[in-house]
C-alpha positions as CSV (number, residue, x, y, z in Angstrom):
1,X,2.2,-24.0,21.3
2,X,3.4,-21.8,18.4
3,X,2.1,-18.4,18.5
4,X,-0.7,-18.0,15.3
5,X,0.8,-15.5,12.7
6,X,-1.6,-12.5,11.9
7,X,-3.0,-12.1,8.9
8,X,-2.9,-8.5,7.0
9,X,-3.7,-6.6,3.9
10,X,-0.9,-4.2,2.2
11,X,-1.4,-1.5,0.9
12,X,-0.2,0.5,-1.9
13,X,-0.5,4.5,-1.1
14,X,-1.2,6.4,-4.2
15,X,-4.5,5.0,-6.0
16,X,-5.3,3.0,-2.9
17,X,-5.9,5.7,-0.3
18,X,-4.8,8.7,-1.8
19,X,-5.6,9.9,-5.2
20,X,-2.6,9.8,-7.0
21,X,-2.2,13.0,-9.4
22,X,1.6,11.7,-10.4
23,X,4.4,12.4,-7.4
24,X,1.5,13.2,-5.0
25,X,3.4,14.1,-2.5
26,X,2.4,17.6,-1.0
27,X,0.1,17.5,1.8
28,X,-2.2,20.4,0.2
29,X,-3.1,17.9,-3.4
30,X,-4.4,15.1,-0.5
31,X,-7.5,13.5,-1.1
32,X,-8.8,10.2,-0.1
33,X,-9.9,8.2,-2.9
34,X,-13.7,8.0,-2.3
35,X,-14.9,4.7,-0.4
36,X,-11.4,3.9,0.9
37,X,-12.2,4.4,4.4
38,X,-15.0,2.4,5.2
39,X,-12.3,-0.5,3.5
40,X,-10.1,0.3,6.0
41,X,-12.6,0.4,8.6
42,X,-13.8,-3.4,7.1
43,X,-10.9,-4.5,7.1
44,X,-9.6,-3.3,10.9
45,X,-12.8,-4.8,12.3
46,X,-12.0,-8.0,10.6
47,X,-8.8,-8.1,12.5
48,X,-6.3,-7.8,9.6
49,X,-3.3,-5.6,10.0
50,X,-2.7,-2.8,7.2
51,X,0.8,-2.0,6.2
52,X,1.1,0.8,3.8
53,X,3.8,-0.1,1.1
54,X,4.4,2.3,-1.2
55,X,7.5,3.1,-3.8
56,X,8.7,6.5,-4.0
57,X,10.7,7.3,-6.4
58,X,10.3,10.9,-6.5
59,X,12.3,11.3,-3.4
60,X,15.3,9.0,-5.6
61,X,14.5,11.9,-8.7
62,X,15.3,15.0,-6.5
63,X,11.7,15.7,-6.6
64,X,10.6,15.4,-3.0
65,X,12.3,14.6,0.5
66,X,11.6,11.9,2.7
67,X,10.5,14.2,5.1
68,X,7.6,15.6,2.6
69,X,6.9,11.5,2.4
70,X,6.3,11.7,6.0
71,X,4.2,14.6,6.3
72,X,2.0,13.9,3.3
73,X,1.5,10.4,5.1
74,X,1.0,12.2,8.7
75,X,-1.5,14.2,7.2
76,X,-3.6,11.0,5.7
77,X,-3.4,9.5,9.0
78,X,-5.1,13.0,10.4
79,X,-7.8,12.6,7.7
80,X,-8.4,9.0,8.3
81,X,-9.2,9.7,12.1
82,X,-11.6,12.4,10.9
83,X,-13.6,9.4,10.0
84,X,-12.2,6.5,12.5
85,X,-11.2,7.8,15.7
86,X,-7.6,6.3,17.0
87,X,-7.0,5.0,13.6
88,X,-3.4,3.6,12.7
89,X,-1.6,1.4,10.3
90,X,0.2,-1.3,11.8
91,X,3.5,-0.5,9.6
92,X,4.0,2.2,6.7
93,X,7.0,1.0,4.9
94,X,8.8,3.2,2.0
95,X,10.9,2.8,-1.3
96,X,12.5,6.1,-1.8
97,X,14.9,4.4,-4.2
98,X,14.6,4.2,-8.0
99,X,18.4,3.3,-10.9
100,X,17.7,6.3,-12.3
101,X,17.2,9.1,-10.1
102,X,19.1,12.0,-9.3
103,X,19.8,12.0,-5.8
104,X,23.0,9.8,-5.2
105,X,22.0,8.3,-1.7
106,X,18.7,7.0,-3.4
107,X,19.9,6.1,-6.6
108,X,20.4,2.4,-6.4
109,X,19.0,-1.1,-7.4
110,X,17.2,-2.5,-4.5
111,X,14.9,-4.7,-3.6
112,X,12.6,-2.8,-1.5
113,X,11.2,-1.6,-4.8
114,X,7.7,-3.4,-5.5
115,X,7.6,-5.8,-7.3
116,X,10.4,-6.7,-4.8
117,X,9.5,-8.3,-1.3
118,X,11.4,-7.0,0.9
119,X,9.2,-4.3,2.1
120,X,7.1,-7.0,2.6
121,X,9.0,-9.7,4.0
122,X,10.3,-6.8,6.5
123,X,6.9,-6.2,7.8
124,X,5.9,-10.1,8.4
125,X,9.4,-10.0,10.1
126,X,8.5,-7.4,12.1
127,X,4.7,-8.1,12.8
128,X,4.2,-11.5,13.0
129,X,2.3,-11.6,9.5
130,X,1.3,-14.9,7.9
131,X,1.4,-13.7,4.1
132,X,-0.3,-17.2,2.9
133,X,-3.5,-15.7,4.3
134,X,-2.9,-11.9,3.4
135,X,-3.6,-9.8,0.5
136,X,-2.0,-6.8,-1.7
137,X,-4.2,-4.3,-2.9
138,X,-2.4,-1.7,-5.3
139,X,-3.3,0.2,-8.6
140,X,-0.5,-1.2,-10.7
141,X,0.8,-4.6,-12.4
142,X,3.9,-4.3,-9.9
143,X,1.7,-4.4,-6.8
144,X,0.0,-7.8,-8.3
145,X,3.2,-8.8,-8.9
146,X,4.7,-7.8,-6.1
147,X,1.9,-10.3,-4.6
148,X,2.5,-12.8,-6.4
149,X,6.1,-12.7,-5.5
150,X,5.6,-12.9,-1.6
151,X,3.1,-15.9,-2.0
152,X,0.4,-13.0,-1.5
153,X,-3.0,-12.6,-3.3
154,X,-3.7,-9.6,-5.3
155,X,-6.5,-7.4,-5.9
156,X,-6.3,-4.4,-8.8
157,X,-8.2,-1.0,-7.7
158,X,-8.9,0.8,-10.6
159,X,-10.2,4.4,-10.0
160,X,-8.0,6.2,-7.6
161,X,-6.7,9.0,-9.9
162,X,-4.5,7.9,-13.2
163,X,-5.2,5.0,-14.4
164,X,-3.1,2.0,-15.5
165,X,-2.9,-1.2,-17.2
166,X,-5.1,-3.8,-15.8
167,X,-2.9,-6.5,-14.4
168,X,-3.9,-10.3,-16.0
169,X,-3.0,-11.9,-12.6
170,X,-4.8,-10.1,-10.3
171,X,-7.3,-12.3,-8.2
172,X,-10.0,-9.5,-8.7
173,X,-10.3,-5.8,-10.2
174,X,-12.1,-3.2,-8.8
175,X,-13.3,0.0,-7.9
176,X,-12.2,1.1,-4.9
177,X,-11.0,-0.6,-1.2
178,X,-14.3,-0.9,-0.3
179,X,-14.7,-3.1,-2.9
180,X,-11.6,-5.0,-2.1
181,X,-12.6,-5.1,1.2
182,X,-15.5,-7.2,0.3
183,X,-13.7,-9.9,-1.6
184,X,-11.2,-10.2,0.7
185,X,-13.7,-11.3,3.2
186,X,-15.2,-13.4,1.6
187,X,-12.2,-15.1,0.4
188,X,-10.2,-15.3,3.2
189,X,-8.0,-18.6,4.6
């Protein structure tokens, strides 16, 4: 018998769980976007696996290192466990890449970059992730897309910090991952 594939919701970092104030990227502008942990917290006890993945391009602009990435995601993880003890994502996956940035090594086409898969497609790889029964959640049209693109369904938050278009194929819109968190429930596979 053929090991069952997990199911999971990914994640998009700034707008999602952080507030995103524009290259958010220094540990000290952290805050959680209000009601995202008791999503997470849903969603864990529901047995889905969260993988964070998130496009950085500031690191490609000269405008941050992979290293602040890290950190600013270490200290997120602290912050979480204020709230959940033993907290953890299953897999936090990063795009430091963007054509037109500044820092050779990251300056490159790719197709890590949502609303390419691969960052996706990696993580099912590596976790054993059915993405026919998982969800994206992001703030943008590329995370919808980038749903739609891995056979995915996705949901549109819409008040985590700056605000963007609203997608016209997400499978809901709203407020915050606790929100999302509630759909996703009641529309899973």
């Amino acid at each position: 018998m053929q090991n069952a594939r997990r199911k999971a919701v990914f994640l998009d970092r700034d707008g999602v769980l952080n507030v995103d104030l524009g290259y958010t990227y220094k540990a000290s502008d952290l805050r959680l976007v209000p009601g995202m942990v008791d999503g997470l917290k849903t969603l864990k006890e529901a047995g889905y696996a969260l993988v964070v993945i998130t496009n950085q391009s500031g690191v490609a602009r000269g405008l941050y290192s992979l290293d602040q990435v890290h950190e600013f995601n270490d200290e997120m993880i602290k912050q979480i466990r204020n709230a959940i003890s033993d907290f953890h994502f299953d897999s936090i996956m990063i795009c430091p890449h963007h054509p037109k940035g500044s820092v050779p090594e990251f300056s490159i086409n790719c197709d890590c970059r949502k609303p390419g898969i691969r960052l996706v497609t990696t993580a099912a790889d590596n976790l054993g992730l059915d993405l026919g029964k998982s969800w994206l959640v992001g703030d943008k049209d590329i995370d919808v897309e980038c749903a739609k693109n891995a056979g995915m369904r996705g949901i549109q938050v819409t008040h985590g910090g700056k605000q963007y278009p609203q997608s016209k194929h997400a499978f809901a819109k709203v407020a915050t991952l606790k929100d999302a968190a509630e759909i996703i429930l009641k529309n899973s596979l």
